[in-house]
MARMISE-838828 format. One record per residue (C-alpha): x negated, y, z; residue number from 1; residue in one letter. Coordinates in nm, 4 decimals, decimal comma, padded with zeros to 6 digits. Each point is the difference from the previous one (the first is absolute). Last residue first. Example, Ala and Ser with C-alpha at 12.3 -4.5 7.8 and 13.67 -1.06 7.14 Angstrom:
BEGIN
<<-01,3670 -00,1060 00,7140> 2 'S'>;
<<00,1370 -00,3440 00,0660> 1 'A'>;
end
This chain:
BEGIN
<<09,4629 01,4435 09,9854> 332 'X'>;
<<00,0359 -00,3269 00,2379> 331 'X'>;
<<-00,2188 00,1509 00,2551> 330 'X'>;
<<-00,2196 -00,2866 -00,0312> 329 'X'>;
<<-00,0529 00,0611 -00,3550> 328 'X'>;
<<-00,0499 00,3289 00,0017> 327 'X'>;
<<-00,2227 00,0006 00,2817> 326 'X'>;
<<-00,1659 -00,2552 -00,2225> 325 'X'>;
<<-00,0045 00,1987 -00,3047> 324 'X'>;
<<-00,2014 00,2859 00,1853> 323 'X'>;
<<-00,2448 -00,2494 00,1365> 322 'X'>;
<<-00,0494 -00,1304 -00,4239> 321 'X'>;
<<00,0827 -00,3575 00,0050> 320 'X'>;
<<-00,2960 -00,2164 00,0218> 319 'X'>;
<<-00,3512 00,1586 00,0375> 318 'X'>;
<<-00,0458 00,2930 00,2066> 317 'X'>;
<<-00,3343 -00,0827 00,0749> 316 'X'>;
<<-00,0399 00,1349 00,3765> 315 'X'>;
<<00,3832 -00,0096 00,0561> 314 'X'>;
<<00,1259 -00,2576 -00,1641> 313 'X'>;
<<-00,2183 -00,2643 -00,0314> 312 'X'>;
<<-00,2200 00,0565 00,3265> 311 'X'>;
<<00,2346 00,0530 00,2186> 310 'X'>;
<<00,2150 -00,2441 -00,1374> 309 'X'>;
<<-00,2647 -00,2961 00,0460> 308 'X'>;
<<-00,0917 00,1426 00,3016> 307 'X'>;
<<00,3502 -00,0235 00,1484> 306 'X'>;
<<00,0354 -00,3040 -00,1565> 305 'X'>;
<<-00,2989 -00,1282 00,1714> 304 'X'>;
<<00,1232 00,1172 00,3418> 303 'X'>;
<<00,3221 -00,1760 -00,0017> 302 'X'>;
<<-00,1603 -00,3318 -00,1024> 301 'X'>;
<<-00,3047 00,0578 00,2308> 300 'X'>;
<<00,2296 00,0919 00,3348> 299 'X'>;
<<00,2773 -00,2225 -00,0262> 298 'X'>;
<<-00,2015 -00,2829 -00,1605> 297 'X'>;
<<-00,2654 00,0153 00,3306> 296 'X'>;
<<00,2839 00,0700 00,2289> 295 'X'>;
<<00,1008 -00,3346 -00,1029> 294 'X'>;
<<-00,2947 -00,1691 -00,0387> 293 'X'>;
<<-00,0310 00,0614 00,3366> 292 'X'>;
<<00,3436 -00,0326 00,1501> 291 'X'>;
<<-00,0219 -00,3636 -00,0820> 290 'X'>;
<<-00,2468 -00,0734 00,3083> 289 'X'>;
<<00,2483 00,2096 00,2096> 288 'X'>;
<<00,2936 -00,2412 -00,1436> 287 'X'>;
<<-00,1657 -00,2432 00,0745> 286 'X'>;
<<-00,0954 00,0288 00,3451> 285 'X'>;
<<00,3448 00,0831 00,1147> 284 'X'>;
<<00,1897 00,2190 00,2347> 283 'X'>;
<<00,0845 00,2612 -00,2640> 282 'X'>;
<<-00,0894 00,3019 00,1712> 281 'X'>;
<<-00,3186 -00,1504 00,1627> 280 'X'>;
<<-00,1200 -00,1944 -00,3018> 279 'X'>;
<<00,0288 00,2892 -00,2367> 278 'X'>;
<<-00,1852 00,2608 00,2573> 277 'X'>;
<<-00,2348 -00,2466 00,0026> 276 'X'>;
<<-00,0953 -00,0731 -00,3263> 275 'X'>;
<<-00,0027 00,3614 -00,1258> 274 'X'>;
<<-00,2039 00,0945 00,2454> 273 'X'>;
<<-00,2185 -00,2418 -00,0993> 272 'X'>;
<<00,0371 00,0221 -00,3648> 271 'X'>;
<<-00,1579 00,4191 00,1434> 270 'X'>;
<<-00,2962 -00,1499 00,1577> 269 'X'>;
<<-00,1047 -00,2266 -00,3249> 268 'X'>;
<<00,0267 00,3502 -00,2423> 267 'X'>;
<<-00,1921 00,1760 00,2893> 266 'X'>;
<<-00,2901 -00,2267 00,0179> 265 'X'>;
<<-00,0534 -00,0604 -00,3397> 264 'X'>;
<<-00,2933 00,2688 -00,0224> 263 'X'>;
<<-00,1475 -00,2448 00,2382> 262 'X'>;
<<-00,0633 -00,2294 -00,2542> 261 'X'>;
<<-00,2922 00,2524 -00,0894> 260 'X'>;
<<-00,1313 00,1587 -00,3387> 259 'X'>;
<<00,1081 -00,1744 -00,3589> 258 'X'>;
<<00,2785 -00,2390 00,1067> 257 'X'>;
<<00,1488 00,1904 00,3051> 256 'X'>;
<<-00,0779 00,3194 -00,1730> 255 'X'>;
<<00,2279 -00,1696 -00,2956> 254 'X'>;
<<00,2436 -00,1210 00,2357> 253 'X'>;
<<00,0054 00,3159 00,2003> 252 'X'>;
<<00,0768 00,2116 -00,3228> 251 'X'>;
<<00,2908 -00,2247 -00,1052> 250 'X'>;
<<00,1742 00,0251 00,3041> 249 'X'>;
<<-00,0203 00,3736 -00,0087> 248 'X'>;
<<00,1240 00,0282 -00,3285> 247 'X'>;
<<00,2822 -00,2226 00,0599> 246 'X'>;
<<00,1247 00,1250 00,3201> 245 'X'>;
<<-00,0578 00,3752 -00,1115> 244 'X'>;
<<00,2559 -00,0689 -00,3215> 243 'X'>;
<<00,2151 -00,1936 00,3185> 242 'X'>;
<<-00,0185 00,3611 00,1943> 241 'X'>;
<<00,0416 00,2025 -00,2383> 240 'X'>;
<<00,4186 00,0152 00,0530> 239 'X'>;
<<-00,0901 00,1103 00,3458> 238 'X'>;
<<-00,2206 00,3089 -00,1278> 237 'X'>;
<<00,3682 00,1459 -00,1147> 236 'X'>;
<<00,1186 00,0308 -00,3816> 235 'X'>;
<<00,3200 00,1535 00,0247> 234 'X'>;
<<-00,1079 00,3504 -00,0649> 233 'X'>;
<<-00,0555 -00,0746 -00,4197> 232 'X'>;
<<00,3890 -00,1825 -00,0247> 231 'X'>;
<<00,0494 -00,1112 -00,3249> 230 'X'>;
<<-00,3423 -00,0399 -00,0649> 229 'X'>;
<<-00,0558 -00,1307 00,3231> 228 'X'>;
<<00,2528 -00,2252 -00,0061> 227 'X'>;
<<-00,1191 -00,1615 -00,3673> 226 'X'>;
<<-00,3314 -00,0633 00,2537> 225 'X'>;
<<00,1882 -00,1521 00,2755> 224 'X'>;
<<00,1398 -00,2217 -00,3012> 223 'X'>;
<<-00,3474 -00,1593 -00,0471> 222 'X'>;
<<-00,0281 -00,1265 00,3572> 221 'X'>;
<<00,3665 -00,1167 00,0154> 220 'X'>;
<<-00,0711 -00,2116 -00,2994> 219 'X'>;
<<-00,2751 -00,1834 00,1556> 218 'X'>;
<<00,1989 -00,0501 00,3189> 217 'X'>;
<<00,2175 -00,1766 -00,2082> 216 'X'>;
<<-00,2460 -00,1819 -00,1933> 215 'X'>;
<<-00,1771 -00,1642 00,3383> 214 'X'>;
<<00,3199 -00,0664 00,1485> 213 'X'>;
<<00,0964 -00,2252 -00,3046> 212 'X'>;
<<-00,3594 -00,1535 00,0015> 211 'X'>;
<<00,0051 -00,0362 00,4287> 210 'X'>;
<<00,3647 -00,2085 -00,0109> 209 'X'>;
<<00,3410 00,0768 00,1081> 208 'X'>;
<<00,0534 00,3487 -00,0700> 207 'X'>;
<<00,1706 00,2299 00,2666> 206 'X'>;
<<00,2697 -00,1832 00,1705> 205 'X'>;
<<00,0875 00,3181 00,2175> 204 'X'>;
<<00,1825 -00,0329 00,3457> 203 'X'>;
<<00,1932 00,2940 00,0406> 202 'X'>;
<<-00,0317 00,2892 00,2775> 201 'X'>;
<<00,2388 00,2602 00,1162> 200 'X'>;
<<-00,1596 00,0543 00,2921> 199 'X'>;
<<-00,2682 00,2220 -00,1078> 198 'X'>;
<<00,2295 00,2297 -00,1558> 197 'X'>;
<<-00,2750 00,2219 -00,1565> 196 'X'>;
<<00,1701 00,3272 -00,0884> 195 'X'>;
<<00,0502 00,2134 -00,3358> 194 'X'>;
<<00,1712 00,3497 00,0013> 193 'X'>;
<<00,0674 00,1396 -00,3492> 192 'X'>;
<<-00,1673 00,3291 -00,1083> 191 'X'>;
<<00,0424 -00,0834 -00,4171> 190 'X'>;
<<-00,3444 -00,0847 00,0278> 189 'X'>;
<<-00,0042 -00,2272 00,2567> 188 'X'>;
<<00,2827 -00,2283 -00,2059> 187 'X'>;
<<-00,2564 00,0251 -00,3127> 186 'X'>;
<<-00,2480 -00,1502 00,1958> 185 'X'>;
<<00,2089 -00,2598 00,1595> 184 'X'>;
<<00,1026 -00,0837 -00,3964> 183 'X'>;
<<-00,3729 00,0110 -00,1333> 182 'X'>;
<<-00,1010 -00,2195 00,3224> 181 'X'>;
<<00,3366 -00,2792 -00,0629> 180 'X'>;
<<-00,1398 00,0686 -00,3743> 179 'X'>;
<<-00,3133 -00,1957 00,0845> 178 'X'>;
<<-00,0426 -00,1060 -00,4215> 177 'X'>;
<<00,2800 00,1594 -00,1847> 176 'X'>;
<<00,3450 00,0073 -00,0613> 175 'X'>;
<<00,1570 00,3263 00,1541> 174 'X'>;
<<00,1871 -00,0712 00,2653> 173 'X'>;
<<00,3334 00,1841 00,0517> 172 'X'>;
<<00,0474 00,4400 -00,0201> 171 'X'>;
<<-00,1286 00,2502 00,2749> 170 'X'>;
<<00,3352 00,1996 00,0782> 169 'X'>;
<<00,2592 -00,2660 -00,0401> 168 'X'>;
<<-00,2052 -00,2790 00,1105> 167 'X'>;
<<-00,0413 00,1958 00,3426> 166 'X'>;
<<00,3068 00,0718 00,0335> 165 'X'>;
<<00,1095 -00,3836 -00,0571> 164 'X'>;
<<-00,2439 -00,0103 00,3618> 163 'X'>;
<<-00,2713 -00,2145 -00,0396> 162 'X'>;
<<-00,1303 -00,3373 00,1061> 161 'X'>;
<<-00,3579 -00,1682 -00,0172> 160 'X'>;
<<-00,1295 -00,3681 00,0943> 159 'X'>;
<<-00,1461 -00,2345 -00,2836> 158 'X'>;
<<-00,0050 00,3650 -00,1852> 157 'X'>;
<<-00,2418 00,1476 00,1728> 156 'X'>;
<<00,0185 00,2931 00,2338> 155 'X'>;
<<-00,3140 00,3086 00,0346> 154 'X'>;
<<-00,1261 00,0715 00,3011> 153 'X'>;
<<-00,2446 00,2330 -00,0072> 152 'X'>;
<<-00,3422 -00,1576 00,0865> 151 'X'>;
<<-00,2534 -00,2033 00,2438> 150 'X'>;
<<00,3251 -00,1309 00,2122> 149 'X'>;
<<-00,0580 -00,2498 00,3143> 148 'X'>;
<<00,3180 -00,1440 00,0343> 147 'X'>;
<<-00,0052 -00,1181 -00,3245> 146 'X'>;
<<00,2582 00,1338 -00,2710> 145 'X'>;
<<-00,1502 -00,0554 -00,2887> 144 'X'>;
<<-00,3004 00,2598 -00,0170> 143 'X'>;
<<-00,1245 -00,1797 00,2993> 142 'X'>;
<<-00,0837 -00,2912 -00,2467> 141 'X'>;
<<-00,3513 00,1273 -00,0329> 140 'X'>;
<<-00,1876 -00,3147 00,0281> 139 'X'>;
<<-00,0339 00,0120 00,3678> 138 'X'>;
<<00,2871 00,2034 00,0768> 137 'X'>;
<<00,2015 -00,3338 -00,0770> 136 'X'>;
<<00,2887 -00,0100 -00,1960> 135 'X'>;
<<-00,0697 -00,1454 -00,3579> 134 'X'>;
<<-00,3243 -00,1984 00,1203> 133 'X'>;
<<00,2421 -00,1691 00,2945> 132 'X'>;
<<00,2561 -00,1038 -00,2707> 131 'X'>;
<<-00,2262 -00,1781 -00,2203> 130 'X'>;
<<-00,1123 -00,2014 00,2702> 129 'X'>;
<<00,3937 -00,0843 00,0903> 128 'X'>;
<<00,0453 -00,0520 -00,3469> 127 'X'>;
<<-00,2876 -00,2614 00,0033> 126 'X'>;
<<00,1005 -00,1378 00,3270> 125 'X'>;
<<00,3197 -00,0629 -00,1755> 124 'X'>;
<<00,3119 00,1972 00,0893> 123 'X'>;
<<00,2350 -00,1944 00,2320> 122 'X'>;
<<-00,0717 00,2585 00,2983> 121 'X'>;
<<00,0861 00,2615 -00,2046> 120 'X'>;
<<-00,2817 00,2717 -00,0678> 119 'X'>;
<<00,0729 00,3735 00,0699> 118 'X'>;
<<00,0853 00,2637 -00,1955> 117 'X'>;
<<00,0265 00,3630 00,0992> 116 'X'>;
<<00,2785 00,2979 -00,0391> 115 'X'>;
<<00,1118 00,2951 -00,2376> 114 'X'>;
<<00,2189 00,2318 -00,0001> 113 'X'>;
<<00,1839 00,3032 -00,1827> 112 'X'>;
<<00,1990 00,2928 00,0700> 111 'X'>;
<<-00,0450 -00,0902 00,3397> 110 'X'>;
<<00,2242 00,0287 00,3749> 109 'X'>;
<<-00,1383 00,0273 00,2904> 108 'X'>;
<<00,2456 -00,2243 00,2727> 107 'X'>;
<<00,2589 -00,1278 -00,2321> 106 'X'>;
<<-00,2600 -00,0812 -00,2654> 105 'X'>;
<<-00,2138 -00,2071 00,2470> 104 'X'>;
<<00,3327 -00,1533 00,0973> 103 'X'>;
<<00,1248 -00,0897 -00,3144> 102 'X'>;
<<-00,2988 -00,1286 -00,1037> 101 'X'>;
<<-00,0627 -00,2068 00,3232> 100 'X'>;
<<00,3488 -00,1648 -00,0511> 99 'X'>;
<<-00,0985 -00,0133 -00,4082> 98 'X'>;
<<-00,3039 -00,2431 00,0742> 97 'X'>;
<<00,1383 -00,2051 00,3121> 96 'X'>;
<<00,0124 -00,3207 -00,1652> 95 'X'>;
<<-00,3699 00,0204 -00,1697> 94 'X'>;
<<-00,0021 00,0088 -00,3888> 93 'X'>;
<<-00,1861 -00,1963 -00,2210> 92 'X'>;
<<-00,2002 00,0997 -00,2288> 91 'X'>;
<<-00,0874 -00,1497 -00,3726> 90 'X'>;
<<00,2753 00,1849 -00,1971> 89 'X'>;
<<-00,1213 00,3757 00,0578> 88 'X'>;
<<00,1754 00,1837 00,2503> 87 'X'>;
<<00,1515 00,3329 -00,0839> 86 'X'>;
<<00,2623 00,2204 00,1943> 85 'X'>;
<<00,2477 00,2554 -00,1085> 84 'X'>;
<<00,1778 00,2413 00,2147> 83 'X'>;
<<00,3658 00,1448 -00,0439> 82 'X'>;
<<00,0966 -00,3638 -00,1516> 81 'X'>;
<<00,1775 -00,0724 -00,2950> 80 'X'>;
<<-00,2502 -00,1159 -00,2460> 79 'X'>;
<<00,0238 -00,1092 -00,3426> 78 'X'>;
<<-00,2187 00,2899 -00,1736> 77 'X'>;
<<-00,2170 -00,1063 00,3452> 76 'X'>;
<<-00,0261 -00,3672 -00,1405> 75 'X'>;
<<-00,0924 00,1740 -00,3615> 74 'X'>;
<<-00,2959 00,2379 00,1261> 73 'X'>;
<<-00,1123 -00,3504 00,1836> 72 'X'>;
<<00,0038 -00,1382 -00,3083> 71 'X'>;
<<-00,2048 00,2789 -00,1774> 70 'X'>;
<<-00,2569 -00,0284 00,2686> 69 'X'>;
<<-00,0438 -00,3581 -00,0364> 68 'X'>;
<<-00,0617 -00,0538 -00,3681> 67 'X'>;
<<00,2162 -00,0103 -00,2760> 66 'X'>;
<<00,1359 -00,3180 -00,0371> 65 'X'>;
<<00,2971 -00,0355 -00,1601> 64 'X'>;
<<00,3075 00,0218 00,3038> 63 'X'>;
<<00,1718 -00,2274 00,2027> 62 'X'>;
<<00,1732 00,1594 00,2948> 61 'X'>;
<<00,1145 -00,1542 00,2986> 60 'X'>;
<<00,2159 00,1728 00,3040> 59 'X'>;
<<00,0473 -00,1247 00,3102> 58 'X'>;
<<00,1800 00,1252 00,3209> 57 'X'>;
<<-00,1127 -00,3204 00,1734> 56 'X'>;
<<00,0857 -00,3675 00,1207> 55 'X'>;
<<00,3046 -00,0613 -00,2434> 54 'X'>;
<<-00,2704 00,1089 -00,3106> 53 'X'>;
<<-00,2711 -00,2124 00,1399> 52 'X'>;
<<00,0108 -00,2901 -00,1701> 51 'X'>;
<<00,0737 00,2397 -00,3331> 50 'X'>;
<<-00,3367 00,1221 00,0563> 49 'X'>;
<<-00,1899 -00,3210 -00,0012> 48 'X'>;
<<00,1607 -00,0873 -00,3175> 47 'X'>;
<<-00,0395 00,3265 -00,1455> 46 'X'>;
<<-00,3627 -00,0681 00,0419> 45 'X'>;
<<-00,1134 00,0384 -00,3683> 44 'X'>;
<<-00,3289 -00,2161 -00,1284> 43 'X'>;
<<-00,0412 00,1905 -00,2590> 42 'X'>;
<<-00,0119 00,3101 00,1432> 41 'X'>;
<<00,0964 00,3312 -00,1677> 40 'X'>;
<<00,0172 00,2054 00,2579> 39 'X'>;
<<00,2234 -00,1376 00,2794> 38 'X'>;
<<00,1344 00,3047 00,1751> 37 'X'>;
<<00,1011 -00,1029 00,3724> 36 'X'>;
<<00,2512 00,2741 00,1698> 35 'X'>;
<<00,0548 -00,0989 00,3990> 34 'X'>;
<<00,2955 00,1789 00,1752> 33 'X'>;
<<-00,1074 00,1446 00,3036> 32 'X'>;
<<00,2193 00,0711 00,3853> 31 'X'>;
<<-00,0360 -00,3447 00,1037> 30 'X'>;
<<-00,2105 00,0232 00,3389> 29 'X'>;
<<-00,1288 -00,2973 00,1848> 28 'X'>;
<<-00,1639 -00,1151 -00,3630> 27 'X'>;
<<00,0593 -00,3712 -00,0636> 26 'X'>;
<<00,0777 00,0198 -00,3144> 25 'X'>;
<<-00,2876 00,2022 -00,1515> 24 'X'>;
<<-00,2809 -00,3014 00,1436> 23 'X'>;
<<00,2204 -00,1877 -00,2707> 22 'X'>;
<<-00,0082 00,2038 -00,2475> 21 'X'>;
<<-00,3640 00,0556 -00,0010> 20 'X'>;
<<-00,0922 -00,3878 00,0418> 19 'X'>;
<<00,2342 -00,0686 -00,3045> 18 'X'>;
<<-00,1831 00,2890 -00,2146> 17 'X'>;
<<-00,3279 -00,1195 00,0802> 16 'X'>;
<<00,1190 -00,3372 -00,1224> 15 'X'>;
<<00,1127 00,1614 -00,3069> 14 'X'>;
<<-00,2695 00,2210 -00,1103> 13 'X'>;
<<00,0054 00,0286 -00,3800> 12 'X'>;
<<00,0033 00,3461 00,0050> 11 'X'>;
<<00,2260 00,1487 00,2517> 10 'X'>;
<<00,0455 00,4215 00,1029> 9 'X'>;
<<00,1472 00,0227 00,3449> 8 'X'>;
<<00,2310 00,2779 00,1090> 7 'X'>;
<<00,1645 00,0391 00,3374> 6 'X'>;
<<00,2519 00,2852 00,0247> 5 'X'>;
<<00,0691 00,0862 00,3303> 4 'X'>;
<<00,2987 00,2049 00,1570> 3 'X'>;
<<00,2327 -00,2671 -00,1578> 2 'X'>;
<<00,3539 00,1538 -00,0892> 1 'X'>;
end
């Protein structure tokens, strides 16, 4: 019997699925079976799967689609293991990942976990950009796992494990925008210990272009707000921070325009920062230059949703009624 459970939801990611499974079978440490839920893809990657059915302890699901929290609900339906971990399809999975989990857990045991992401050294300078304005303390990627934190912890999904306890007392995912934060809230709640297991990194694809990135992050912006609702304490002055970004930046342009260019001074100083803290942990010119526009979509798409939200459902209360939503996203 596996003592790990690994669970991967899959829509129409086969590649991604290929480079997971294979990173999977060279793990020092076999004690996992690996669960992947196809959700309604149509382009399946059974194929891909199968190829690696005499390398793992693999199982493959095809289900309709659903959406991603309701898959992973069926992978751990399917599961075996006494603790469940997620990865979503587009990481990749150092060798040592379940030798430092088992030790970490040997030595202070967790109800549940989470750990970082890193960028592969085959990711594309624009994933590796990407990357940097997702982690860095810079541009409020502390909350992730950094080593320099600016809030709770709280796991995400490309990374997270719990104990089958755990599932049994708090319930799956529920399927929703950010649910990896609804479900790590939920798992505080119910008095469950959560720890950062720094070493117990992956390497994160992330999106592969600046317009994908720059919709995701939009979407995360917005669904801090649904959070709040659910959750009315877990809105911290971190989570303002991109909102602040964008009005900020827009009021030194204007007085930049209308009273002094010096009022542009700080906006110019901070792309600096940016630029060289880029270059000098990525070794590279380029990928510091692309860490601008980067941090730039990271910070303004994220806070513009937020704002967008904020100001839709909360000042107007336009939409769904606020009491519906918790409704909704309770699944009542």
């Amino acid at each position: 019997m596996p003592y790990f459970s690994v669970i991967t939801p899959v829509y129409n990611r086969v590649d991604e699925v290929r480079d997971l499974l294979e990173s999977l079978s060279k793990q020092t440490s076999k004690n996992f079976e690996v669960i992947i839920v196809e959700d309604g893809s149509t382009i399946p990657c059974k194929t891909v799967a199968d190829d690696y059915s005499g390398k793992l302890d693999l199982k493959y699901f095809h289900k309709s689609n659903e959406g991603r929290s309701i898959a992973r609900n069926y992978g751990i339906e399917h599961s075996c293991g006494e603790y469940l971990v997620f990865f979503d399809s587009d990481c990749i999975i150092p060798p040592q990942y379940f030798e430092t989990l088992e030790t970490e857990l040997r030595n202070n045991y967790a109800d549940c976990f989470g750990g970082p992401d890193a960028a592969h050294s085959s990711f594309s300078d624009v994933q590796k950009a990407i990357n940097f304005s997702m982690t860095s303390f810079l541009t409020t990627g502390g909350i992730r796992g950094g080593k320099i934190k600016l809030d709770k912890f709280v796991p995400r999904s490309f990374n997270m494990g719990y104990s089958r306890k755990v599932w049994e007392t708090v319930g799956g995912f529920r399927e929703m925008f950010s649910e990896d934060i609804d479900m790590s809230t939920r798992i505080r709640n119910a008095g469950f210990k959560i720890r950062l297991f720094r070493d117990a990194f992956v390497y994160h694809k992330r999106r592969v272009d600046f317009s994908k990135f720059c919709r995701q992050t939009y979407v995360f912006g917005m669904s801090r707000i649904t959070l709040k609702l659910l959750y009315p304490d877990s809105l911290k002055i971190v989570h303002c921070l991109p909102a602040a970004f964008v009005l900020g930046s827009l009021a030194m342009i204007l007085l930049a325009i209308f009273w002094t260019p010096w009022a542009i001074i700080p906006l110019v100083a901070y792309f600096i920062a940016i630029f060289f803290a880029a270059t000098v942990s990525n070794r590279s010119l380029k990928i510091g230059s692309l860490a601008i526009p980067a941090s730039i979509i990271q910070l303004g798409a994220y806070g513009t949703g937020f704002l967008k939200a904020w100001v839709v459902k909360i000042l107007l209360r336009r939409g769904r009624n606020i009491d519906e939503e918790i409704k909704i996203r309770k699944g009542k």
